[in-house]
N, C-alpha and C positions, 0 to 999 in steps of 0.2 A: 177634518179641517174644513172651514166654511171655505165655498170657492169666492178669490178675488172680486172684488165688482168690477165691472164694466166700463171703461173708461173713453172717451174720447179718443185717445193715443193707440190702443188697442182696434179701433175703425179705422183709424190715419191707415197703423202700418200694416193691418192686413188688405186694407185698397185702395193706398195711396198709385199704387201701378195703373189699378183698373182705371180709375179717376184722369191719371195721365192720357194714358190710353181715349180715354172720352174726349180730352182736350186735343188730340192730336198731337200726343207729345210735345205741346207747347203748352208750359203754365207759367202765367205773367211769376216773375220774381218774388212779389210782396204774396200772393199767396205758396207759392214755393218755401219762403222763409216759414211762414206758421204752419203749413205741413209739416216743415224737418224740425222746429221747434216744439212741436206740439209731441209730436213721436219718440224724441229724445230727452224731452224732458225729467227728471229724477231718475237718469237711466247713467250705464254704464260711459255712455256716451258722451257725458256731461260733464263727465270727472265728480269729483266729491271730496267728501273728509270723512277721519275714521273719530266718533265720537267715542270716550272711555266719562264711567260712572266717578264722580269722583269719592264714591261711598265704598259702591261693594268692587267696582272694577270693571263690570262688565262695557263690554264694548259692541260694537255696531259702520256698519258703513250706513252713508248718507248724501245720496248723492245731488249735486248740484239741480238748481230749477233753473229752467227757461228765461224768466221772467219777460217772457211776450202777454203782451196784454190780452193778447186773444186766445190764451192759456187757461182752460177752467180749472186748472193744478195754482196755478200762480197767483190765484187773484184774493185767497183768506190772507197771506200775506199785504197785500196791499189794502185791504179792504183795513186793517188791525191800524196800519200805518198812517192813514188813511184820517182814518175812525180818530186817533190820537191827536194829530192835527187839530182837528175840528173842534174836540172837546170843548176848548174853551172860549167858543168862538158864538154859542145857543144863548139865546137873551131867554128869557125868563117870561115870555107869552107865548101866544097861540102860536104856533107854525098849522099853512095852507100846503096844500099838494095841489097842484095844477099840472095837467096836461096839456099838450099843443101836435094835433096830428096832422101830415096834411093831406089831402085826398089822392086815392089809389091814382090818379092818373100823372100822378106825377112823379109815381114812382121810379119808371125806366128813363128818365128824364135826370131821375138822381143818383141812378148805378151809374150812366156816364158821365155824371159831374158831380161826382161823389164830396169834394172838397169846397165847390162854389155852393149847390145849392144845402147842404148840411151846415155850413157857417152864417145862409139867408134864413136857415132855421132858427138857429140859435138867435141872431139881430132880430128877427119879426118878433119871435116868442120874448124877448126882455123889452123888446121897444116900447111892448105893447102893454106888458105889466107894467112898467114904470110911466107911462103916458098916461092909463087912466087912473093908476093911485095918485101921481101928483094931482091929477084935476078937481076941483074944489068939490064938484056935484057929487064924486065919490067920496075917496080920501083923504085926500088932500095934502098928501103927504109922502117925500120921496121913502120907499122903501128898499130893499136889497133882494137879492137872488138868487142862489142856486140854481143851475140851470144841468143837467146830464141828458148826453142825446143815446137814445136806445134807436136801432135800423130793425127791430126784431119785431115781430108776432110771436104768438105760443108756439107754432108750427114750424118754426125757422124761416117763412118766409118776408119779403122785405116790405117795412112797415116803419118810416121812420116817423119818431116823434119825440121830443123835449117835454122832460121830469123836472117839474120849478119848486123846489122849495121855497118858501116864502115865509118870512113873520108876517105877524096879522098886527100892524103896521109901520110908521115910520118916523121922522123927522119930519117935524113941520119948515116952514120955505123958511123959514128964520134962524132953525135950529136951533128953538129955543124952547120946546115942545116935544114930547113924545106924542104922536095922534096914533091913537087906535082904532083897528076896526071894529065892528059892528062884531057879539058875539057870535061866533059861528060861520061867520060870512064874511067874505074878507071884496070883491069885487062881480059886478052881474054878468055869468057867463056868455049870456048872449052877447053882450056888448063887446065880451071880448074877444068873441068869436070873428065879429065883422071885423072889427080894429083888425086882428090879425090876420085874414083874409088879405084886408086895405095893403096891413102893410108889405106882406111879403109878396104878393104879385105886383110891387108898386118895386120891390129892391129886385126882383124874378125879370121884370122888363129891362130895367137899368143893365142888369146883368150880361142880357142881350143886346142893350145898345150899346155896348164894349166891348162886342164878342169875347165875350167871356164863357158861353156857352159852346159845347161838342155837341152836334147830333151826327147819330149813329144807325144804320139798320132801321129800323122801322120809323124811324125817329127824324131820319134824312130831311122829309120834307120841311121841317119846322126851322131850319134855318130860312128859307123866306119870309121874311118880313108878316105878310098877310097871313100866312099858315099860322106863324107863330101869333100875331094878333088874335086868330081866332079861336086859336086854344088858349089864350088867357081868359076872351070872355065869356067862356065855356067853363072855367075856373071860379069867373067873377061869379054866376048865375048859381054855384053849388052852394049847400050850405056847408061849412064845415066846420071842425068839432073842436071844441077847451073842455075838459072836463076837468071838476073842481070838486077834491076829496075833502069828506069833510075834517075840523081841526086834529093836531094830534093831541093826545093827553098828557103833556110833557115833556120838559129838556130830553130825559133818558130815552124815550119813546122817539122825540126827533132823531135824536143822533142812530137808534138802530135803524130807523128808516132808511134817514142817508147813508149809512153805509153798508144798505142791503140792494140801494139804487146805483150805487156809483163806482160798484166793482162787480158789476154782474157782466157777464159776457152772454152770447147768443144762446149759447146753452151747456149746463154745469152736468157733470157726471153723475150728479144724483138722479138727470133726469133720463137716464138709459137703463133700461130695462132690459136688454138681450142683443145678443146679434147670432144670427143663424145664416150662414154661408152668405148671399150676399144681400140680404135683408137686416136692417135697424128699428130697433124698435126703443121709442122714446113717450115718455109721461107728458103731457101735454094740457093746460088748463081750458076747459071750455065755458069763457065768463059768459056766453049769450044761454048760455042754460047754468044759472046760478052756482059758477066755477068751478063745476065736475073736473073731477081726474080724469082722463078721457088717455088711452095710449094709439099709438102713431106708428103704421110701420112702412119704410120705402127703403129703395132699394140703396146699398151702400155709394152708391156716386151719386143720385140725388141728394141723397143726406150730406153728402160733404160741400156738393154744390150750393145748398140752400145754405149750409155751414159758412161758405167761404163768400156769402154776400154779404158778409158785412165786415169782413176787414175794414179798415177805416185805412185812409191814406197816412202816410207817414208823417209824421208831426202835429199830425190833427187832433185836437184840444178835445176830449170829449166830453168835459167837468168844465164848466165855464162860472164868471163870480162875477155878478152887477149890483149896480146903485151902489147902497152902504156895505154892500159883501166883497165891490170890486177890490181887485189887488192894491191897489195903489192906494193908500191909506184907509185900508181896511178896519187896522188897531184902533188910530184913532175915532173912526167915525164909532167903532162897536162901545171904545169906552163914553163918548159922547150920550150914547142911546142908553148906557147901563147908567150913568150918572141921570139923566132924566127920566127913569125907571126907580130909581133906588134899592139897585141891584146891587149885590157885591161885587169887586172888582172878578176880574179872570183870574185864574190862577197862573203862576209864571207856568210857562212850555215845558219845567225839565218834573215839575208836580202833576204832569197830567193825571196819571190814575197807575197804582201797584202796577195794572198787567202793561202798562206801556214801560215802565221801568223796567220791568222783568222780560222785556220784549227777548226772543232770541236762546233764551234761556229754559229747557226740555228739562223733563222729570225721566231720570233713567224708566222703562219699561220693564226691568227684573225687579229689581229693588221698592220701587217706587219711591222710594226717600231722597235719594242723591240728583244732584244736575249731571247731566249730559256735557262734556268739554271737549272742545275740538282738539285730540295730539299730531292731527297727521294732514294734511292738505297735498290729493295728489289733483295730476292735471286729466288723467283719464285711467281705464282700465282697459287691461287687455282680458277677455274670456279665455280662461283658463278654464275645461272642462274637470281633469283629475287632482283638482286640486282647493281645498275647503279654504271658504271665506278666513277661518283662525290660522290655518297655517299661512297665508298669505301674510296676515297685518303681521304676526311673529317674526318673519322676514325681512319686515318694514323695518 
């Protein structure tokens, strides 16, 4: 019998103690909850339901998920969910990928204001797309946004930066016009490198003239006034980075994109490789040498600690939607764009696609012909050692 993989859950709970222990037995709450969420997850813990074949009979337990976002168990469910949403939402041109990073020194700056400056991220990174596409010299034309914020590196350490999906282009100022971009090339990086430079040391200071800024530990001195002046223009003098992927090749090809960027968490189980007493070892991409596999191994409470910087605070948006994408008549601006495309309409929400109809719905594992049906919903289990999974549910 091939052994289990390696899971995430399986590091929690063999050194979630150690990890305590390194905190001093004090660990803030919100990482507290995705430790005991992460380790319980499809577990006895959880409670579950007993599924039966409705072909041959066979039956199965199934036990409930987490559904914490910082869950690498949790997130193909959401990702599906997700994905289904979206579907009919892709215009029928070019989709850009845009990146927006901001430079390492601002990053323990952003562990302690994890909420203010992650949301200065998001506002630079769309202010700044939608400011030079309206302008006449580029596009000239309002266009829409996708925005996901990733806190990640390959390595798990903290790296925050905003994933923009973009059509390649928009609405003319009249909306009377579809304007498109230039084949291939949707806005000039450099240009919009400075723009968002400008803008978010521009919303970065604002921030601090409302104290709305924490400093902390190293960090102390930058609540003066002048301290903090002179790490802005220490800021203003870097250059820093937009990178711009080039088009994708299609509706279908957009929508797997976006929903391979927009339910990703820190790091998926796929990408652990072993653990050996209190060492982890993890698959890791090395893009400065042409994206070699490259594996990682550190000891089981730094890994959880690089793991648990990127909890995001609670109710924090990590999927944001601007210009023609924003929430607030979203429908109508998309049917607007498709009518000056001469696109076909969208399809209604409940015709998305078979596998969103079929959402929910398992192919028994013995048989393989019959669906999986839930007869039984309990609220947890008690381990019972001499006593087999079948004689239990017969009891039920």
């Amino acid at each position: 019998m091939a052994r289990a993989r390696l899971e995430l859950a399986d590091v929690v709970r063999a050194h979630r103690d150690d990890f305590a222990r390194y905190r001093g037995g004090r660990i803030p709450s919100a990482e507290r909850r995705v430790l005991d969420d992460v380790a319980a997850c499809r577990t006895e813990a959880r409670g579950g339901h007993v599924e039966e074949c409705a072909t041959c009979g066979h039956r199965r337990i199934a036990y409930n998920s987490c559904r914490n976002r910082h869950c690498p168990k949790c997130q193909e469910a959401a990702r599906a969910t997700w994905l289904a949403a979206r579907e009919r939402e892709v215009l029928p041109v070019e989709y850009f990928h845009v990146v927006f990073t901001v430079p390492h020194e601002l990053g323990d700056l952003a562990l302690q204001n994890k909420a203010v400056l992650y949301d200065l991220l998001f506002r630079a990174s769309s202010e700044t797309l939608l400011t030079l596409a309206a302008d006449p010299k580029h596009l000239g034309g309002a266009i829409g946004c996708l925005a996901v914020l990733h806190t990640w590196g390959q390595t798990l350490e903290h790296h925050p930066h905003v994933h923009c999906l973009v059509p390649g282009g928009g609405l003319s100022q009249d909306r009377t016009r579809w304007v498109s971009c230039r084949q291939g090339f949707l806005l000039p990086v450099l240009v919009l490198a400075r723009l968002f430079r400008g803008r978010f040391l521009h919303l970065l200071r604002e921030a601090f003239d409302r104290d709305a800024l924490a400093f902390r530990g190293r960090l102390a001195h930058l609540v003066h006034p002048d301290a903090f002046r002179s790490f802005l223009t220490a800021l203003y003098e870097k250059d820093w980075v937009v990178y711009a992927k080039p088009p994708f090749g299609g509706p279908a090809l957009v929508l797997r994109y976006l929903a391979r960027y927009t339910s990703r968490v820190a790091l998926s189980n796929r990408r652990l490789v072993a653990m050996q007493e209190d060492r982890v070892t993890f698959l890791w991409k090395d893009y400065r040498h042409d994206s070699k596999t490259r594996k990682m191994t550190l000891g089981a409470v730094p890994f959880l600690r690089r793991f648990l910087l990127h909890i995001l605070p609670k109710g924090f948006q990590r999927i944001r939607y601007y210009g023609l994408l924003a929430n607030r008549g979203r429908a109508a601006q998309l049917d607007r764009c498709r009518t000056l495309l001469a696109a076909a309409p969208a399809p209604p929400t409940e015709d998305l696609t078979p596998a969103a109809a079929a959402a929910g719905l398992v192919t028994c594992p013995a048989c393989q012909r019959g669906r999986m049906i839930c007869v039984l919903v309990v609220k947890s289990w008690e381990v019972v050692a001499d006593v087999s999974w079948s004689s239990r549910l017969d009891s039920s």
